[in-house]
N, C-alpha and C positions, 0 to 999 in steps of 0.2 A: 442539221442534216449533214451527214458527211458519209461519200459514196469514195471507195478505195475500191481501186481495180491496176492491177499487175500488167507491163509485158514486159518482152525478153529485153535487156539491158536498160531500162528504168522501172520507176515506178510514180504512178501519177496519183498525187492526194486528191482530192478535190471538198472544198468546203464551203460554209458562207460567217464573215466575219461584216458584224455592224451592215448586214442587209446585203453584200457585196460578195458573189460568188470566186473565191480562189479556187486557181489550181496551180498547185506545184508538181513538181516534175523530178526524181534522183537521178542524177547522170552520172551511174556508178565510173569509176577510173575515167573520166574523159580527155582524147585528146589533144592537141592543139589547137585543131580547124573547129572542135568545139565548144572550146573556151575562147575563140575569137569569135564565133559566129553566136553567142550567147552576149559575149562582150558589143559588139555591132548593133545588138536588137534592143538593146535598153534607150526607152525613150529620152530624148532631149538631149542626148550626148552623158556619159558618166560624168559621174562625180567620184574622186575616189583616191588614198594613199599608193603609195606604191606597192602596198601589200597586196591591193588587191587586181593587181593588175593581170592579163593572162597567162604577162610571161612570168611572174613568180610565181603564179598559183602554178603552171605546168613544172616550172622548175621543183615547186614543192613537191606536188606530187609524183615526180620522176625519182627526186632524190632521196627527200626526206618521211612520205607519207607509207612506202613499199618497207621500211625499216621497224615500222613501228605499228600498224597498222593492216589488220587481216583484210579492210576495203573502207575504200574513202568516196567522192565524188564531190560533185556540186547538186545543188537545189536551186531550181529554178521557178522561178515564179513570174 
């Protein structure tokens, strides 16, 4: 079963994998306070390279992702 519904600057999937209801979330161009505040709510503290940290990913997407890229975001889950 998988139930897809729209609003104004995301969009939320929602499904069930191995009995377990997901929902993911697109945070189309997100800004800073939202790649921190995404970065803050992940259980048990991150794990993770420097690539995926918020300041690169903001840097990507300020710099590199507007060049090449008609829209980008994160997925949240």
């Amino acid at each position: 079963m998988n139930d897809r519904s729209v609003s104004p600057g995301n969009e939320t999937v929602r499904g069930q994998t191995a009995g377990h209801e997901i929902r993911v979330v697109w945070h189309e161009k997100p800004d800073a306070d939202l790649l921190h505040s995404l970065w803050a709510s992940l259980p048990g503290g991150a794990r993770c390279s420097a690539f995926q940290t918020p300041q690169f990913v903001e840097c990507f997407f300020q710099e590199m992702a507007p060049e090449v890229c008609d829209t980008y975001g994160i997925l949240a889950a």
